[in-house]
LUMBAKE-840380 format. One line per field, with one value per residue: residue number from 1; x, y, z of N, C-alpha, C in turn; residue in one letter; chain. Coordinates in Angstrom, 2 decimals. Layout:
BEGIN
k <- [NUM;...]
n_xx <- [X;...]
n_yy <- [Y;...]
n_zz <- [Z;...]
ca_xx <- [X;...]
ca_yy <- [Y;...]
ca_zz <- [Z;...]
c_xx <- [X;...]
c_yy <- [Y;...]
c_zz <- [Z;...]
r <- [A;...]
c <- [A;...]
//
This chain:
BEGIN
k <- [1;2;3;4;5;6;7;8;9;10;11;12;13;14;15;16;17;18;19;20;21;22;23;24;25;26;27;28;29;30;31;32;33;34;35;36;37;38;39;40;41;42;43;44;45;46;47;48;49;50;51;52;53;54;55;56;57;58;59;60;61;62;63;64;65;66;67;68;69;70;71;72;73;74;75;76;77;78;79;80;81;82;83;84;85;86;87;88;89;90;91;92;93;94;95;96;97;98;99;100;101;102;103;104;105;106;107;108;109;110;111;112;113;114;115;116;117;118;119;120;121;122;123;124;125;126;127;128;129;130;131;132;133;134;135;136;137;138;139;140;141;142;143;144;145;146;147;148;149;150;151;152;153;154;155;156;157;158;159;160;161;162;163;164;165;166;167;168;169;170;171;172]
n_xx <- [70.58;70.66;72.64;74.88;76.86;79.47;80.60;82.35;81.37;81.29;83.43;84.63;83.05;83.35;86.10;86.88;84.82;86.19;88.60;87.82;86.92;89.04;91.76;93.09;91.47;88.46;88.11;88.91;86.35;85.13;85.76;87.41;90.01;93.39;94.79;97.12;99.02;99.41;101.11;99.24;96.73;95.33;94.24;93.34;93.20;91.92;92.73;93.73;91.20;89.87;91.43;90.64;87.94;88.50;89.43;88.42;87.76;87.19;85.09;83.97;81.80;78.82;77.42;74.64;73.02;68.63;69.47;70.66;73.25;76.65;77.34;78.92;81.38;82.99;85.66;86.03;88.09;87.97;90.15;92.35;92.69;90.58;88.26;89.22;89.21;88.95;89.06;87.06;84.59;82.63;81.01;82.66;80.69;78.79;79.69;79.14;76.60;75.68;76.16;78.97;78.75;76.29;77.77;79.80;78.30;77.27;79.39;79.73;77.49;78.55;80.87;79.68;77.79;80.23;81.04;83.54;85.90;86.48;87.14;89.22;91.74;93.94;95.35;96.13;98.60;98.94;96.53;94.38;91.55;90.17;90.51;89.71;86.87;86.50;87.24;84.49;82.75;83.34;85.56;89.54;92.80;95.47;97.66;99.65;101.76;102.38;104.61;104.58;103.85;106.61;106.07;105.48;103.03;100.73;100.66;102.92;104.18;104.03;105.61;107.21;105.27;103.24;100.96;98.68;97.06;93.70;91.03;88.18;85.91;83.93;80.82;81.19]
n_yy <- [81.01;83.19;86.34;87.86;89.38;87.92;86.65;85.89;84.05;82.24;81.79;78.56;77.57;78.62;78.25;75.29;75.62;77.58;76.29;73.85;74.23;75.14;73.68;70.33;66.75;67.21;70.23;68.86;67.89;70.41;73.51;75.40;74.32;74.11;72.69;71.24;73.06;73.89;72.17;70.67;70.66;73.08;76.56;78.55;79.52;79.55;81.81;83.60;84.06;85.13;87.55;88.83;89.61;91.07;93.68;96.55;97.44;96.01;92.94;90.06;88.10;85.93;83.08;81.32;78.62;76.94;75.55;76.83;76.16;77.45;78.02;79.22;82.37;86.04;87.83;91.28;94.25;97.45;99.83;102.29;101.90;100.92;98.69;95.24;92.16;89.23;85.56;84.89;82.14;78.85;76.43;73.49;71.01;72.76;74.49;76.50;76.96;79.22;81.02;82.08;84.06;85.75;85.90;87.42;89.73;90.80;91.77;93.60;95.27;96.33;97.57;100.13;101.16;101.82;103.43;103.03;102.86;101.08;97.57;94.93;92.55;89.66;87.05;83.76;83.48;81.23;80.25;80.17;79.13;80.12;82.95;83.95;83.50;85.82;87.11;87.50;88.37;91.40;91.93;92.91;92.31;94.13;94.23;94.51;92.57;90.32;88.86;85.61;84.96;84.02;81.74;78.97;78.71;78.51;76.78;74.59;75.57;73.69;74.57;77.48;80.46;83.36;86.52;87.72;91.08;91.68;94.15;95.88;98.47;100.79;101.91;103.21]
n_zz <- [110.25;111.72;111.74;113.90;116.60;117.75;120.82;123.95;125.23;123.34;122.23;122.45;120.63;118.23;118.09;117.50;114.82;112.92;113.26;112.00;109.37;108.26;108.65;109.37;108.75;108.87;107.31;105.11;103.70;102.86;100.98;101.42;102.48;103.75;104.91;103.37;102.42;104.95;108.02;110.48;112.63;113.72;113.21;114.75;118.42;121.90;123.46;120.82;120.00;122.20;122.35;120.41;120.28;122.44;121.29;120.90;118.61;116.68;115.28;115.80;113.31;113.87;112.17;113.10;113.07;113.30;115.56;117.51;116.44;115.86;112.53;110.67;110.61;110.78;111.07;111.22;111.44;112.31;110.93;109.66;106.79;105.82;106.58;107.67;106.92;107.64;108.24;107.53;107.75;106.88;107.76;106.88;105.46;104.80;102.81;99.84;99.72;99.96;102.61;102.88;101.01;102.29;104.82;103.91;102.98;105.19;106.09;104.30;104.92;107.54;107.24;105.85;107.56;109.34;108.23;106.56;104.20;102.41;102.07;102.86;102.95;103.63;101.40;101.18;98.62;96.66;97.14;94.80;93.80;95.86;96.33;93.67;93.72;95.77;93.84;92.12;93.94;93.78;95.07;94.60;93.47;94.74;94.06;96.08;98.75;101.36;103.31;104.52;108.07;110.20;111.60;113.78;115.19;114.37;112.55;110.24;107.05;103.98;101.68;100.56;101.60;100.88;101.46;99.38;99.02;98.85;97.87;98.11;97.17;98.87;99.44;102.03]
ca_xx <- [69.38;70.72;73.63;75.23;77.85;79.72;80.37;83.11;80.81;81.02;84.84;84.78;82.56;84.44;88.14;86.20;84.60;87.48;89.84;87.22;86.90;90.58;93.00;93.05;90.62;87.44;88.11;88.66;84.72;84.63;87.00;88.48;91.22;94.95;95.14;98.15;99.65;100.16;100.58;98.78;95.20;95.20;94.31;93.22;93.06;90.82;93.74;94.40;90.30;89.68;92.40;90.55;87.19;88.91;89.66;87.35;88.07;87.04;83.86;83.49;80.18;78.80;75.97;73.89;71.58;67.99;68.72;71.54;74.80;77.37;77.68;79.92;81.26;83.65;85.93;86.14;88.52;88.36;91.55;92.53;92.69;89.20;87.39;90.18;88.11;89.68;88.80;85.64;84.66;81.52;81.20;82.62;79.72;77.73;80.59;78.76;75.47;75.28;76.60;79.82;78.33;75.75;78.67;80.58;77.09;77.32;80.67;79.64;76.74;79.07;81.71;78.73;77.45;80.71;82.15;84.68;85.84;87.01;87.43;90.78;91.76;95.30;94.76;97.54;98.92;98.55;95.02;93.74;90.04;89.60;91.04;88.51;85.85;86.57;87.37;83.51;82.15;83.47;87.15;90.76;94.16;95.86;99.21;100.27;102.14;103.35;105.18;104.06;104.77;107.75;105.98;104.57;101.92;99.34;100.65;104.19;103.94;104.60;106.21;107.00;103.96;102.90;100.09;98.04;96.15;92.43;90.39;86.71;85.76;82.51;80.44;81.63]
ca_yy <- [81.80;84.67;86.81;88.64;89.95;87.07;86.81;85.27;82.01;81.54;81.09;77.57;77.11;79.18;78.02;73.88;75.76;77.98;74.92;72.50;74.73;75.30;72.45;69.13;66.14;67.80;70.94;68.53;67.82;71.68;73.51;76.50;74.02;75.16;71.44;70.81;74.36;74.20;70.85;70.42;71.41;74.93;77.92;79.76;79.36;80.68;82.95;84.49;84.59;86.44;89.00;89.46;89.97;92.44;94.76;97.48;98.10;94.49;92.58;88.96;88.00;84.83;82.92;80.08;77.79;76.88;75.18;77.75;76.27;78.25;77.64;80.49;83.27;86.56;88.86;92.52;94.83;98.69;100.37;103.66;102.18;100.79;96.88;94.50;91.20;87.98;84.60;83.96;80.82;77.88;74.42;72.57;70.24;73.28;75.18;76.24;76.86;80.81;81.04;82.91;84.73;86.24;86.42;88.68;90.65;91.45;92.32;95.00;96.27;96.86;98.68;100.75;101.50;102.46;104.65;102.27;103.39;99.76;96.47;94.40;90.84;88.90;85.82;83.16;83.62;80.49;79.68;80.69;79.30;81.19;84.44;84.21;83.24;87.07;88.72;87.72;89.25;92.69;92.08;93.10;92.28;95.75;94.16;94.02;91.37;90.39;87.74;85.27;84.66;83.18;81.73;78.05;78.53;77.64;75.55;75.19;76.10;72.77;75.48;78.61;81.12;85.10;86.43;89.03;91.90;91.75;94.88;95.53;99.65;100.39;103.10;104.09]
ca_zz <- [110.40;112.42;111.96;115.04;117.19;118.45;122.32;124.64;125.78;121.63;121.61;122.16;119.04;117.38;117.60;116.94;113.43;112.49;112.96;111.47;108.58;107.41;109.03;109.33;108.09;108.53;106.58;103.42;103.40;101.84;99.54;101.69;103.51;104.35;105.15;102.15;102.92;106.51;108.52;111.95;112.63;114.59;112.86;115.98;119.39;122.53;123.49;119.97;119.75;123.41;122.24;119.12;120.88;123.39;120.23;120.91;116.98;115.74;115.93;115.12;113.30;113.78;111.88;113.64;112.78;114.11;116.45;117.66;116.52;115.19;111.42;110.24;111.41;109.76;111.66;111.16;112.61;111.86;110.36;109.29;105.29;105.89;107.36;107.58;106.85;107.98;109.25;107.14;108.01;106.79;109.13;105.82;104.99;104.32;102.19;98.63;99.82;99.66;103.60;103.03;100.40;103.06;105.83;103.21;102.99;106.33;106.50;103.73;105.88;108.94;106.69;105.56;109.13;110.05;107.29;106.04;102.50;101.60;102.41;102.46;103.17;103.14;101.25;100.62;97.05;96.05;96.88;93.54;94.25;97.12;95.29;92.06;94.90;96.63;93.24;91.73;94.72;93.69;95.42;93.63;93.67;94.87;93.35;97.58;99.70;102.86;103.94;105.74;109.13;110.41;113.06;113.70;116.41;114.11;111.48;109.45;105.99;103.54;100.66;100.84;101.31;101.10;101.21;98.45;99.37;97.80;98.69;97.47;97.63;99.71;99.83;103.10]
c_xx <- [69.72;72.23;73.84;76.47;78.33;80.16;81.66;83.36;81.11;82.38;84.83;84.27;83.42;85.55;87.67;85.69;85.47;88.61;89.17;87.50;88.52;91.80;92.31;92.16;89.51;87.78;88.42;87.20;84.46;86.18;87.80;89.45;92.72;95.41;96.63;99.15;100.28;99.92;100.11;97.51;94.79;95.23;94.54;93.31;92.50;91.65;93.38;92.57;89.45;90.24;91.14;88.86;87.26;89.09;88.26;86.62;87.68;85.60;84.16;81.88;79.92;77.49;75.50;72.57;70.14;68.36;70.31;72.98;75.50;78.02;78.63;80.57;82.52;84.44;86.76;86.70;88.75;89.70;91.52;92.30;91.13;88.69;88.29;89.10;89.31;88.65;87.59;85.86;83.19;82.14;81.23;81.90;78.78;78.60;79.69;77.16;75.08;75.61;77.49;79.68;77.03;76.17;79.65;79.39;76.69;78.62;80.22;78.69;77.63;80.10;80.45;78.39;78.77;82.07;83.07;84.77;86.25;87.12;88.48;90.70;93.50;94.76;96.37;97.37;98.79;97.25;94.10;92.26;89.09;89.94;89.88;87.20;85.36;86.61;85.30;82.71;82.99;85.26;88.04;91.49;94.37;97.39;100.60;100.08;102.18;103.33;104.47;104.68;105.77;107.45;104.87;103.54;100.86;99.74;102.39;104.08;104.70;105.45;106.07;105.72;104.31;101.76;100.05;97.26;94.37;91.80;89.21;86.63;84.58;81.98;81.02;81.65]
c_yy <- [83.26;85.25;87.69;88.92;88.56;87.35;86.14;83.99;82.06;81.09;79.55;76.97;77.62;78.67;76.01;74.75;76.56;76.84;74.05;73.08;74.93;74.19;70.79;68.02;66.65;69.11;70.22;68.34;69.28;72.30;74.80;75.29;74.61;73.77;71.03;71.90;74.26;72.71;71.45;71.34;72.57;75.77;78.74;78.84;80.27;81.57;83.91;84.69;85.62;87.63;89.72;90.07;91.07;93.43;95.57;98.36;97.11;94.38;90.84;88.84;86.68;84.54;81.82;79.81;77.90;76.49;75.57;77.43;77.19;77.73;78.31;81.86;84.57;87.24;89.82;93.63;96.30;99.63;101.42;103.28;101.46;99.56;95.97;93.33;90.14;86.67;84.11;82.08;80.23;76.55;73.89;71.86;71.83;74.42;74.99;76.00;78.04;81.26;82.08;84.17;85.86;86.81;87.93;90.15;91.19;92.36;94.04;95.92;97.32;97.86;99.78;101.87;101.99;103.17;104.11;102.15;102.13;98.54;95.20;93.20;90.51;87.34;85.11;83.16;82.82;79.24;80.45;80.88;80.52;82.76;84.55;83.71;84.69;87.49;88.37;88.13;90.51;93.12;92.09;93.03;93.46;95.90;94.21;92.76;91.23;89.06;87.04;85.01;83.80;82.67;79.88;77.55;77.87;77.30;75.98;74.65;74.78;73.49;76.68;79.86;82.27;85.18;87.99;89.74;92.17;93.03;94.97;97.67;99.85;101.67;104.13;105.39]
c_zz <- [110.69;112.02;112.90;115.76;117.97;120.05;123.14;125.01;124.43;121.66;121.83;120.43;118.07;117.11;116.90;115.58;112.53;112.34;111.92;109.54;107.33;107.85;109.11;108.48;107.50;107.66;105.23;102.81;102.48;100.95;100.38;102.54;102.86;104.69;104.69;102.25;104.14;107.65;109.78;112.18;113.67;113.32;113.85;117.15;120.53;123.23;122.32;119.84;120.42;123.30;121.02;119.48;121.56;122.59;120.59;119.01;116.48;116.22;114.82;114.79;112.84;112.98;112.52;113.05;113.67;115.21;117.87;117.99;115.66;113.65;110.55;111.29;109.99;110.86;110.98;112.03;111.30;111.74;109.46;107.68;105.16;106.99;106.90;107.84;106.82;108.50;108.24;107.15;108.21;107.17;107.08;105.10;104.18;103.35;100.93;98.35;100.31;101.40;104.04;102.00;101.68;104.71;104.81;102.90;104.06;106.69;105.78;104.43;106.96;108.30;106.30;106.43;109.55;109.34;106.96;104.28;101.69;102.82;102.41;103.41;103.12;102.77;100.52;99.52;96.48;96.59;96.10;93.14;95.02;96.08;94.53;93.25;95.36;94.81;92.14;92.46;94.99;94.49;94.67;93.97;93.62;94.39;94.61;98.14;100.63;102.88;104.77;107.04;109.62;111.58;113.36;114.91;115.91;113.09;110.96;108.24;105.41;102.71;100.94;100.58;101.62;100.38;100.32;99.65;98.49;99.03;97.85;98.45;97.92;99.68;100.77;103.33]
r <- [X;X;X;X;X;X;X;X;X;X;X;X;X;X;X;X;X;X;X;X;X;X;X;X;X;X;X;X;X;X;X;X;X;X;X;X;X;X;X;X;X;X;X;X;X;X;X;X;X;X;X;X;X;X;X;X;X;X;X;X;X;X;X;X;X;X;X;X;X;X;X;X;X;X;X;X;X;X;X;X;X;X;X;X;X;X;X;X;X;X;X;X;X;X;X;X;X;X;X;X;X;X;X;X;X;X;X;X;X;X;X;X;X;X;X;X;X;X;X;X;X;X;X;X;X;X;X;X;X;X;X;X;X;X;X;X;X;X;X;X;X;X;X;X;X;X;X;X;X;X;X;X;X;X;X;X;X;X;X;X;X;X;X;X;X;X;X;X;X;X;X;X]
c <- [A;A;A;A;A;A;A;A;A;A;A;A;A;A;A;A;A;A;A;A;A;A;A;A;A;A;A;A;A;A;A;A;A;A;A;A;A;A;A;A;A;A;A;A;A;A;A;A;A;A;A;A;A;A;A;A;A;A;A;A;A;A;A;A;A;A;A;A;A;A;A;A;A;A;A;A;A;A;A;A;A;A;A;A;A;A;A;A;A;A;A;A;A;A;A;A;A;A;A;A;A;A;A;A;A;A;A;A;A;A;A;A;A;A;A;A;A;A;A;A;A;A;A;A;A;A;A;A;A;A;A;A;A;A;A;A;A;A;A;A;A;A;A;A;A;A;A;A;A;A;A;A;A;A;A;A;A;A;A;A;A;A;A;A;A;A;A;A;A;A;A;A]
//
């Protein structure tokens, strides 16, 4: 129903629909999982999501339902090359029902609102869906990488991964 500024009390929901969404069982119900990519069901955690809240430069944006659970959410952190967009994330069951399409429509408002000349993403290289997903909503391969992390806090990588750069240019 609502889209808004997510909040502190929200991290619990949050790190349960961010996880639900991309790891383990439940994220196979929809089509963005990381499930086959990365074993063990952590994306985030309410550490790495309180830091990301404390950013005076970021903003998570959550969407909720009537009856005010948290069904999505996106986070946005402001950067000198424009709105670093990460994390999008639909409660699986409802993946493919115009959701993240209307979380990415916010994202473009807030770049808008706050002079952001583009929009950029890291998306693993070989999730091809997801990719052609971002590039028919106006996003482009910039022909940039980066490695992924060498780091298994939140998952270890079944094959080797790096991620693209997709950016999308904004009024700003």
């Amino acid at each position: 129903m609502a889209i808004e500024k997510a909040t502190l009390q929200d991290i619990p929901s949050l790190v349960k629909l961010v996880n639900s969404g991309y790891r383990g069982e439940a994220s196979r119900k929809g089509w963005t999982t990381e499930a086959d990519l990365l074993q063990g069901d952590i994306r985030t955690d309410a550490a790495s999501l309180a830091s990301m809240l404390a950013d005076d430069t970021a903003v998570m944006l959550k969407h909720t339902d009537s009856a005010g659970n948290i069904t999505g959410c996106v986070y946005l952190q402001k950067q000198q090359r424009g709105l670093y967009l990460g994390m999008l994330t639909v409660l699986p069951v409802l993946q493919g029902g115009g959701l993240g399409k209307k979380l990415l429509a916010a994202a473009g408002e807030y770049a808008a609102l706050h002079h952001c000349p583009a929009i950029f993403m890291s998306v693993i290289s070989v999730r091809s869906e997801l990719i052609a997903w971002y590039e028919r909503h106006g996003y482009h391969k910039t022909g940039e990488t980066k490695p992924f992390p060498d780091d298994d806090r939140h998952g270890k990588p079944t094959q080797p991964l790096e991620f693209i750069i997709l950016e999308k240019i904004t009024a700003g």
